[in-house]
GUTI-890528 format. One line per 2 residues: their letters; for each residue x, y, z of C-alpha. Coordinates in steps of 0.05 Angstrom, whole numbers. Layout:
N
a) X:Y:Z | ...;
// end
This chain:
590
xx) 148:-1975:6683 | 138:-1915:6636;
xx) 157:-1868:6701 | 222:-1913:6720;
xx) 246:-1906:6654 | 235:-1821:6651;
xx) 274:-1826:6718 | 324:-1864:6691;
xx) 337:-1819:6628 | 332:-1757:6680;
xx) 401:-1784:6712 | 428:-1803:6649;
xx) 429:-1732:6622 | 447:-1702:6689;
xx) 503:-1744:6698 | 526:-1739:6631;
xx) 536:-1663:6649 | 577:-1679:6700;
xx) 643:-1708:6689 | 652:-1724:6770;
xx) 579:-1767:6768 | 602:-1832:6761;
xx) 627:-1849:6840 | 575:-1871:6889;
xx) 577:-1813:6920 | 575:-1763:6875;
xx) 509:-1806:6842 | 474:-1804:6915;
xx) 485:-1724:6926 | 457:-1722:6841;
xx) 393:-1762:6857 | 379:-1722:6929;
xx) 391:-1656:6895 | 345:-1668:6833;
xx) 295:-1705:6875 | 300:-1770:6849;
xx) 284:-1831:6891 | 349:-1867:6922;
xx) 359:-1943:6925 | 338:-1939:6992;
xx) 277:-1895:6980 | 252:-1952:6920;
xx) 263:-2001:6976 | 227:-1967:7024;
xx) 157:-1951:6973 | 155:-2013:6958;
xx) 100:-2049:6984 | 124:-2118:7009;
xx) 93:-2192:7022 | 93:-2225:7085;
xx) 147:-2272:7094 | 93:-2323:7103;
xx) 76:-2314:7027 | 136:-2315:6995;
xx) 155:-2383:7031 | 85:-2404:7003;
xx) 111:-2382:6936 | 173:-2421:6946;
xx) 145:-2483:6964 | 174:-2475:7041;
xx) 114:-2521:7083 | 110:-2474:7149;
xx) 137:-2522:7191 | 204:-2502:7159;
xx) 195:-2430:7166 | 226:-2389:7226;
xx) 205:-2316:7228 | 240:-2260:7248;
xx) 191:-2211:7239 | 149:-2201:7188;
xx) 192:-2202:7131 | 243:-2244:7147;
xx) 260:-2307:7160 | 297:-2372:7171;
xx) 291:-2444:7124 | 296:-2498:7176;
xx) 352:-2551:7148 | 313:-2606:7157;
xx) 275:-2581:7086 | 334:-2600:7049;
xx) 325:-2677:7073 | 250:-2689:7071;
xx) 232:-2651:7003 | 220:-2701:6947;
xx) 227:-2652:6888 | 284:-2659:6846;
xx) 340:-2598:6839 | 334:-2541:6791;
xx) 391:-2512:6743 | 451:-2470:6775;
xx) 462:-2407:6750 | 531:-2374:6761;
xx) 533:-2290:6758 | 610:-2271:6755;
xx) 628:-2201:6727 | 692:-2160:6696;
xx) 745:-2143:6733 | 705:-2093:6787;
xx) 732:-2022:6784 | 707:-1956:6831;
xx) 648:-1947:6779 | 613:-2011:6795;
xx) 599:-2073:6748 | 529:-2090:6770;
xx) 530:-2160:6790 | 486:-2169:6849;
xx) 442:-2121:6817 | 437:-2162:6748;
xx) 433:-2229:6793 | 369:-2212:6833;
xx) 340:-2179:6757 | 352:-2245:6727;
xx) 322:-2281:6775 | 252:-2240:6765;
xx) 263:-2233:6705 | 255:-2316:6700;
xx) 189:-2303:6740 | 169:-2266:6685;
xx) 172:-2316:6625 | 146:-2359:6671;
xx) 199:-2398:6706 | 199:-2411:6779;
xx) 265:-2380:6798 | 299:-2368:6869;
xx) 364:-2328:6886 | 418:-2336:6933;
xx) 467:-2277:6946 | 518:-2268:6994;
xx) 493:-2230:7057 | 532:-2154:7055;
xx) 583:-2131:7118 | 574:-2074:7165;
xx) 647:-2064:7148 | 643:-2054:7064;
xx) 565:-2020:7089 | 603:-1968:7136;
xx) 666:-1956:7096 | 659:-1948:7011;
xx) 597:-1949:7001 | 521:-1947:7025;
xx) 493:-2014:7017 | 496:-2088:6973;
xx) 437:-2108:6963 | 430:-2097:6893;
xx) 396:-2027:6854 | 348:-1987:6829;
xx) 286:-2034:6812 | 330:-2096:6817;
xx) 338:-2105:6899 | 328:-2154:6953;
xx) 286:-2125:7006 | 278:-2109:7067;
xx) 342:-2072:7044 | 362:-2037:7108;
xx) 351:-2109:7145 | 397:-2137:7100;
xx) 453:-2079:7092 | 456:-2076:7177;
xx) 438:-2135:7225 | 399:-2180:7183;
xx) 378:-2246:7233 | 445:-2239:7266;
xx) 495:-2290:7233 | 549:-2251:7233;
xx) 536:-2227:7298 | 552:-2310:7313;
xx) 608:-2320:7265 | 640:-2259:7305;
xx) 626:-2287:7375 | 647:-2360:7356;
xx) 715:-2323:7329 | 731:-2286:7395;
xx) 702:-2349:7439 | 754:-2387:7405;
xx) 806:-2334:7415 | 784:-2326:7486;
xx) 792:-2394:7506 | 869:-2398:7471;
xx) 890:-2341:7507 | 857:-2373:7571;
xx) 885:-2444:7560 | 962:-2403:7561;
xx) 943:-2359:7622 | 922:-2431:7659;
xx) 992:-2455:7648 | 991:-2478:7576;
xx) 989:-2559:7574 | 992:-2559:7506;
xx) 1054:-2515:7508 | 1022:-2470:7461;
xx) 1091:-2420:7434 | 1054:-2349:7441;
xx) 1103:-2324:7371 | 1063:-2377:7331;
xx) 991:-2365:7352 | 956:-2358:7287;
xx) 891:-2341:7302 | 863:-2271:7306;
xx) 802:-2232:7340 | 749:-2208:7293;
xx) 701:-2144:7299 | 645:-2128:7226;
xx) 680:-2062:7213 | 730:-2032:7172;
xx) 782:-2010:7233 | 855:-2007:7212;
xx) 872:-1986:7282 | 865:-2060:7298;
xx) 902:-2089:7250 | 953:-2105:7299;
xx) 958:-2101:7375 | 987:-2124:7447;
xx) 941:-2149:7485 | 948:-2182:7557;
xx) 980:-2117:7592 | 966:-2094:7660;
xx) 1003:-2151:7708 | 991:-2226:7717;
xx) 917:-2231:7726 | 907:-2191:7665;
xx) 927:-2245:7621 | 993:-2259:7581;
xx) 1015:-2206:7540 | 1028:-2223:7467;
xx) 1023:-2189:7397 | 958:-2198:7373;
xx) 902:-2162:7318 | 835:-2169:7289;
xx) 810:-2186:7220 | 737:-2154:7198;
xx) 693:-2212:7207 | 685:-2230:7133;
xx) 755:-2249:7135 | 751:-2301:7200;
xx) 757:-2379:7177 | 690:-2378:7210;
xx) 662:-2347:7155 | 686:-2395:7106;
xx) 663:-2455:7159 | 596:-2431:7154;
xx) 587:-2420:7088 | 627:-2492:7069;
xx) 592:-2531:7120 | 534:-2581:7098;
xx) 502:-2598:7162 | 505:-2584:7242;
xx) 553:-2644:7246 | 593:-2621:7186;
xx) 602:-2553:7220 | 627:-2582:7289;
xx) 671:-2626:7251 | 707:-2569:7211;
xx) 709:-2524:7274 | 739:-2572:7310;
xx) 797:-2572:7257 | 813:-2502:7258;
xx) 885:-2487:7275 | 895:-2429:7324;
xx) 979:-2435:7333 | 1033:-2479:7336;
xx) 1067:-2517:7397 | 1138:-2498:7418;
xx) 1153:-2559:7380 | 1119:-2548:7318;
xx) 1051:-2584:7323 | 995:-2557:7302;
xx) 940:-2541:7367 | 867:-2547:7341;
xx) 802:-2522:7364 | 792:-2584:7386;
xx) 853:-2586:7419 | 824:-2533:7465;
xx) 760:-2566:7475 | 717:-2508:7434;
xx) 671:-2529:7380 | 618:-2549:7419;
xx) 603:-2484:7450 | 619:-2454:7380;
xx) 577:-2497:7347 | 520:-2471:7387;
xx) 532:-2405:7377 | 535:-2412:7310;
xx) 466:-2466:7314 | 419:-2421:7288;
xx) 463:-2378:7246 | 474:-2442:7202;
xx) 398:-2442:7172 | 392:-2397:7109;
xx) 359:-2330:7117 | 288:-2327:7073;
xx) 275:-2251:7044 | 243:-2232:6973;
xx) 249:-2189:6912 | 219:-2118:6897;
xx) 186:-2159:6852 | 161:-2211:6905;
xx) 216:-2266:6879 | 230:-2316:6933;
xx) 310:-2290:6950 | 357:-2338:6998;
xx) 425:-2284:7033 | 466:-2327:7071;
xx) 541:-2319:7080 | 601:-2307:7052;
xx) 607:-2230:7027 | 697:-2235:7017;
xx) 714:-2252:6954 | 788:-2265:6987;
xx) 805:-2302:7053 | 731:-2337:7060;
xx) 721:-2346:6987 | 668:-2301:6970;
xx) 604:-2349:6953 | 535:-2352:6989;
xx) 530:-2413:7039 | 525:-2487:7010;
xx) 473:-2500:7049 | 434:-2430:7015;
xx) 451:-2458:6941 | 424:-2527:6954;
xx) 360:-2483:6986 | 355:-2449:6921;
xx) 370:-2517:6886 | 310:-2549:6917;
xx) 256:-2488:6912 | 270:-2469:6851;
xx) 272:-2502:6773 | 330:-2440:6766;
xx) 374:-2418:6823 | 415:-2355:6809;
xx) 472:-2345:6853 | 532:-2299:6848;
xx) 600:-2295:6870 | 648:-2246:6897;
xx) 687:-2194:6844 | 706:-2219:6774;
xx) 722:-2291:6746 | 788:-2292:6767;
xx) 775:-2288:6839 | 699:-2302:6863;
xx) 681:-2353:6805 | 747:-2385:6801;
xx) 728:-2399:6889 | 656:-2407:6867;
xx) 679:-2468:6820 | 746:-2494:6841;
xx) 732:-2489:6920 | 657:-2499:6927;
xx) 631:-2532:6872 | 690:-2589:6878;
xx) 672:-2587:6963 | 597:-2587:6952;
xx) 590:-2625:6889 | 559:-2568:6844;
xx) 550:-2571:6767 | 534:-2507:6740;
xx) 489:-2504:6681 | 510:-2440:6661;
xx) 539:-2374:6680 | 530:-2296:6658;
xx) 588:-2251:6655 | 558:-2173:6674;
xx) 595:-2116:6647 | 580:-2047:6658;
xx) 613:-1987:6608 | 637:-1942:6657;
xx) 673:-1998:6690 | 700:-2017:6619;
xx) 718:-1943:6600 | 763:-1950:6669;
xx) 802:-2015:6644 | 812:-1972:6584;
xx) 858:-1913:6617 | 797:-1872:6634;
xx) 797:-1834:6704 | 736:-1834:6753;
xx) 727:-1758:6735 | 725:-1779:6659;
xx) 666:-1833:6659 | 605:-1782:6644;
xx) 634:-1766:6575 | 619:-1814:6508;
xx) 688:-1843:6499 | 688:-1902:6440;
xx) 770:-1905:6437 | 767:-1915:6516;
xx) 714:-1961:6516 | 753:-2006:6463;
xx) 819:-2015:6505 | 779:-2027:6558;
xx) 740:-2091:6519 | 801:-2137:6526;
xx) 782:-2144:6602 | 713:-2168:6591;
xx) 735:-2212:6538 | 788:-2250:6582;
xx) 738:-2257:6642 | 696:-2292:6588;
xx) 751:-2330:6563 | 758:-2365:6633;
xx) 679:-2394:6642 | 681:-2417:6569;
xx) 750:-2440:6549 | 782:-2451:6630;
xx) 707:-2482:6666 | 674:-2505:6598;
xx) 607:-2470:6612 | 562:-2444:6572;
xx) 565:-2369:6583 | 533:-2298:6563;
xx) 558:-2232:6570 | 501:-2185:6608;
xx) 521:-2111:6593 | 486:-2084:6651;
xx) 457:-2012:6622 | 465:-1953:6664;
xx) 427:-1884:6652 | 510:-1851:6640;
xx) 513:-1900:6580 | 503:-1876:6517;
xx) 473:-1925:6450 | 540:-1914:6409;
xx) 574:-1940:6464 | 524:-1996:6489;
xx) 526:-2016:6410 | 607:-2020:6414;
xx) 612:-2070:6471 | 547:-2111:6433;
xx) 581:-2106:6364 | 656:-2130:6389;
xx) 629:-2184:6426 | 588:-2207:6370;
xx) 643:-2201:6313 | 688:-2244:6363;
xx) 636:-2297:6366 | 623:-2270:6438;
xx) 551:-2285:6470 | 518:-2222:6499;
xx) 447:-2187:6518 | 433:-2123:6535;
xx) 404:-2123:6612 | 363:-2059:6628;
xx) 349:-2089:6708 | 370:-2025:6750;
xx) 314:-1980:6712 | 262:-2040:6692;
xx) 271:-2088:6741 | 251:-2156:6724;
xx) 225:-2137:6652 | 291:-2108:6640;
xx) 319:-2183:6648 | 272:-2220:6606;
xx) 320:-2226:6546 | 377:-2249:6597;
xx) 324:-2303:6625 | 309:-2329:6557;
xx) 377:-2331:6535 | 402:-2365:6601;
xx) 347:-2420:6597 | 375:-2434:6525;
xx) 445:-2440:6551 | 414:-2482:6610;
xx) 392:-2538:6555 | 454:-2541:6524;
xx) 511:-2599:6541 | 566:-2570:6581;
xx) 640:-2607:6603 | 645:-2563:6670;
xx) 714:-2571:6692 | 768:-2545:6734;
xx) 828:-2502:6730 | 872:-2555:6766;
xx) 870:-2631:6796 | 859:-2639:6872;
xx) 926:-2677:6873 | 965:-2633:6845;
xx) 1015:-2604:6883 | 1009:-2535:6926;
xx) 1065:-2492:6882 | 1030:-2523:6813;
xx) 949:-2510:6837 | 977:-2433:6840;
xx) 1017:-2434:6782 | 961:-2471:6746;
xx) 905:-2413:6773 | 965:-2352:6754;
xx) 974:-2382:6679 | 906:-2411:6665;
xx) 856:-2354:6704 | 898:-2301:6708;
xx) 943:-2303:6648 | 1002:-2291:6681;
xx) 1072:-2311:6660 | 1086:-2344:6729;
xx) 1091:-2348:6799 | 1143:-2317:6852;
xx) 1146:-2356:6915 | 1195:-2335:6966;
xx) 1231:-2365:7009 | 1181:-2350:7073;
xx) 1123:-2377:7025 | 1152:-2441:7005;
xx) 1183:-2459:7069 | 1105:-2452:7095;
xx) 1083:-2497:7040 | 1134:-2551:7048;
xx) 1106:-2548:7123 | 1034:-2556:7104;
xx) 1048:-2618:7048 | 1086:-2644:7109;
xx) 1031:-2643:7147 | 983:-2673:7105;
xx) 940:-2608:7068 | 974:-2619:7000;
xx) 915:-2646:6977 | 873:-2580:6998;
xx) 840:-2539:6947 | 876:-2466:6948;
xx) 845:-2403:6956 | 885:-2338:6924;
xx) 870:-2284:6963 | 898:-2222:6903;
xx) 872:-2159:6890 | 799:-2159:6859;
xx) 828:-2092:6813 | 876:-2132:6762;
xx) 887:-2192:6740 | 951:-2180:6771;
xx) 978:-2183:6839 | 981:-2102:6817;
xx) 920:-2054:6837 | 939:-2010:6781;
xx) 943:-2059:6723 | 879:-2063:6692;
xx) 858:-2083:6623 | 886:-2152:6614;
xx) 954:-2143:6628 | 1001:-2202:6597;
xx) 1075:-2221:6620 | 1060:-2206:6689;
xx) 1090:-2247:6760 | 1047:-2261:6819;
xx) 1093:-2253:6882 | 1065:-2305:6934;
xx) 1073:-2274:7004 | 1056:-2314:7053;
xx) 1022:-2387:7055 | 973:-2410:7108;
xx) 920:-2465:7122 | 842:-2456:7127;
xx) 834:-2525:7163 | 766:-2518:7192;
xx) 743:-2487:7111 | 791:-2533:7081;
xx) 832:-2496:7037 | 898:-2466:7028;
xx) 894:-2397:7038 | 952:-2356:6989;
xx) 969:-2284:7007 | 1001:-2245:6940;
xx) 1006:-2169:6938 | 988:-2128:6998;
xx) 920:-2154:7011 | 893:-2136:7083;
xx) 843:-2178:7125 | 830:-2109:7165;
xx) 815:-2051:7109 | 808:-1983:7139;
xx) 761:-1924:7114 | 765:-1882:7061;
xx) 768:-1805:7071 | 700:-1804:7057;
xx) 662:-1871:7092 | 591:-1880:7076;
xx) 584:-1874:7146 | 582:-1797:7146;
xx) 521:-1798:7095 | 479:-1847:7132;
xx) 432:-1826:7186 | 355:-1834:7218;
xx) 301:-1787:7228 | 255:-1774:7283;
xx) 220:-1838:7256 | 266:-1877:7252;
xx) 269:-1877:7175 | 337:-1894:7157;
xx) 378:-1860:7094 | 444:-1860:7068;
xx) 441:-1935:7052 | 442:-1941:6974;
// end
């Protein structure tokens, strides 16, 4: 412990030379230069458990357990039917407003959860499995940090057991068979200008955004504009993860809408006579994927890594897991409050019938010193005036789990070797004097120790009465569920459909999806519909783009801003800084 802490000082002062340290990048050149052990390397010197033990630890009888390999594997579903023991408490982790320097929050979720193993409570985690797409484009890896990680991390960060692998081939299966159904003389009098559905591929590829496909003469197919979305983005995603059985996920997938008729009917899945051969592609995928801690913590990553179109959460079926094995199941949710816990609790908590017990809001300085005006080049440097402006952000995010959801919440400043005490005791003090809950969460350098004060403060909040709530009513209507989300969770002045938008919503209330829960898919940067407004911008409009139904998730899907369901790479992909040795050691991942 002594020797993580040394190491983490050692960065702290580098960095703090270094005005340009504070991007992933320019931290994974700083630790390879100085010889200081990666994320990856931690991972990789850690010593790990047989999967067969950690299911022991979790209570998993090994009839349930599927291996693949020696440290992984799969929780048969049946376990969630035949175990007598009653659930444990839910534990929400939402964060700020995320920014390019990083807020922590898988990192803090899988330190909390050891961090319960160490005052004694049996805890188990549940995180959202990462993308090949985020993996190969910003940045190296999601699988937490430092000495707060789920393991095996290069597993996790690349193929895993293969779901998305499935969700991908159910996705083109489906759009394989549509395309077929038109070339074999269309029954259904499917109108090619209204197909809806789109081809996926797991990587960030803007040169697919949109296509013609079809070319090449008659037995080629019919041509027609077409595109791809990165996996994360397909409804199958959002299926899967939503789904509470086998005959749950048939159902939905047979409800998917892939286009429109020339006569303005909706054509299904089932329409096309699919969800049986995509319900067995996606058969084994469905079971929750088994991993651990450094720390040896049993750790459920299952689904649902987009905070946007798919709604951001781990699987249902992988919190009810976590529900089951453990008397404390941490779970986390895509980007701040306003996006991935306002999905966590108005879309899958009302779907699956989950009642938080409490929920932790992580913070991180740098990212607050961004909200504040600060540049990425301008994070190494003590800056208390900074810092302040920034504060607002944090205090709004906090604002929505207490005063929006009614939970009882804590604010986890998630301590980073860049940060310095004056500015740690800032953020402490001001949340204090404003009757603000917080703890100090040292996770990334001490690794479950590091969360013990978070544990025991979240097992207070756990024991205390809570009137969990939602930000709107199921039957209210589609235009007030968004203005409802843009006043109440965003704090925005109001909402801007046009014309396009609401001549799409009348459509869906027509057809009978009024009653949907909606999903906002908005920038994870602001508050805003606005990358570039950050803080906690007031007096703002959301302008609502386009309107479309999830039918197979079941949710409205709202587009605002430019949001893409195909990013592209940066300049600089993370891709160019991974590689493998002659042994097949991987690095780069971090």
């Amino acid at each position: 412990m002594k020797q993580k802490a040394i190491a983490a000082d050692r960065l702290g002062s580098l960095i703090r030379k270094d005005k340009t340290a504070l991007c992933f990048t320019t931290i994974f050149y700083f630790r390879k230069e100085h010889g200081m052990k990666t994320d990856i390397e931690i991972a990789q010197q850690t010593p790990l458990a047989p999967i067969t033990e950690i299911a022991e630890k979790a209570g998993v009888d090994a009839k349930y357990v599927e291996q693949y390999g020696k440290y992984k594997a799969k929780i048969g579903l049946s376990l969630l039917n035949e175990a007598k023991n009653p659930d444990g408490k839910l534990i929400l982790v939402t964060a700020i407003t995320p920014t390019p320097a990083g807020e922590g929050k898988t990192t803090t979720t899988i330190g909390l959860a050891d961090g319960l193993r160490k005052i004694g409570k049996k805890s188990v985690v549940a995180l959202r499995e990462p993308s090949l797409g985020p993996v190969f484009g910003v940045k190296g890896g999601a699988a937490g940090g430092g000495y707060a990680q789920v393991v095996p991390m290069e597993d996790i960060n690349l193929h895993f057991t293969g779901d998305f692998h499935a969700i991908g081939a159910a996705n083109n299966l489906l759009a394989a068979m549509l395309d077929n159904h038109i070339y074999q003389g269309n029954a259904l009098g499917i109108d090619p200008r209204r197909i809806t559905w789109r081809r996926c591929v797991d990587m960030n590829d803007r040169q697919l955004r949109n296509i013609v496909d079809g070319l090449g003469g008659r037995v080629n197919g019919v041509p027609r504009e077409d595109g791809y979305d990165i996996t994360v983005a397909s409804e199958i995603m959002a299926v899967l993860c939503l789904a509470s059985s086998i005959s749950d996920l048939k159902a939905r997938l047979a409800r998917i809408i892939v286009g429109y008729t020339y006569d303005e009917k909706p054509v299904t899945a089932g329409d096309l006579k699919a969800e049986g051969a995509m319900t067995a592609l996606l058969r084994d995928a469905l079971s929750p994927n088994l991993v651990q801690t450094l720390e040896g913590t049993p750790a459920i990553v299952h689904g649902g890594p987009f905070a946007n179109i798919a709604h951001g959460c781990n699987s249902v079926l992988a919190t009810r897991m976590a529900l089951k094995l453990g008397e404390y199941a941490v779970t986390e949710a895509g980007f701040g409050a306003d996006l991935g816990a306002e999905k966590f609790l108005d879309i899958k908590c009302r779907v699956a019938g989950l009642h938080p017990s409490a929920a932790v809001v992580v913070a991180t300085i740098r990212a607050l010193k961004m909200h504040g005006g600060l540049s990425k080049t301008e994070l190494g440097t003590e800056n208390l005036e900074a810092l302040e402006k920034g504060i607002p952000n944090l205090l709004r995010h906090v604002s929505n789990i207490r005063d929006v959801y009614k939970l009882p919440s804590v604010v986890a400043v998630n301590r980073f070797p860049t940060d310095t005490d004056a500015e740690v005791a800032l953020v402490i003090d001001k949340c204090r004097a404003l009757g603000v809950n917080v703890v100090l969460s040292t996770v990334w350098a001490d690794g479950g120790t590091g969360g013990e004060a978070l544990a025991r403060e979240v097992v207070r909040l756990c024991e205390l009465p809570n009137n969990f709530s939602f930000s709107y009513d199921a039957d209210d209507t589609i235009e007030n569920k968004i203005e409802k989300i843009v006043t109440r969770v965003y704090r925005g002045a109001g909402v801007s459909i046009l014309p396009a938008a609401k001549k799409q919503i009348d459509t869906l209330t027509e057809l009978g999806f009024g009653g949907l829960p909606v999903c906002i898919a908005k920038t994870q940067y602001s508050f805003s519909d606005d990358p570039k407004l950050l803080g906690a911008p007031e007096g703002f409009t959301v302008t609502v783009k386009n309107v479309k139904v999830s039918a197979g998730a079941g949710f409205i899907v709202v587009l605002t801003g430019d949001i893409m369901t195909m990013p592209g790479l940066p300049k600089s992909p993370a891709a160019e800084r991974i590689d493998v040795d002659a042994n097949g050691r991987i690095t780069g991942l971090f």
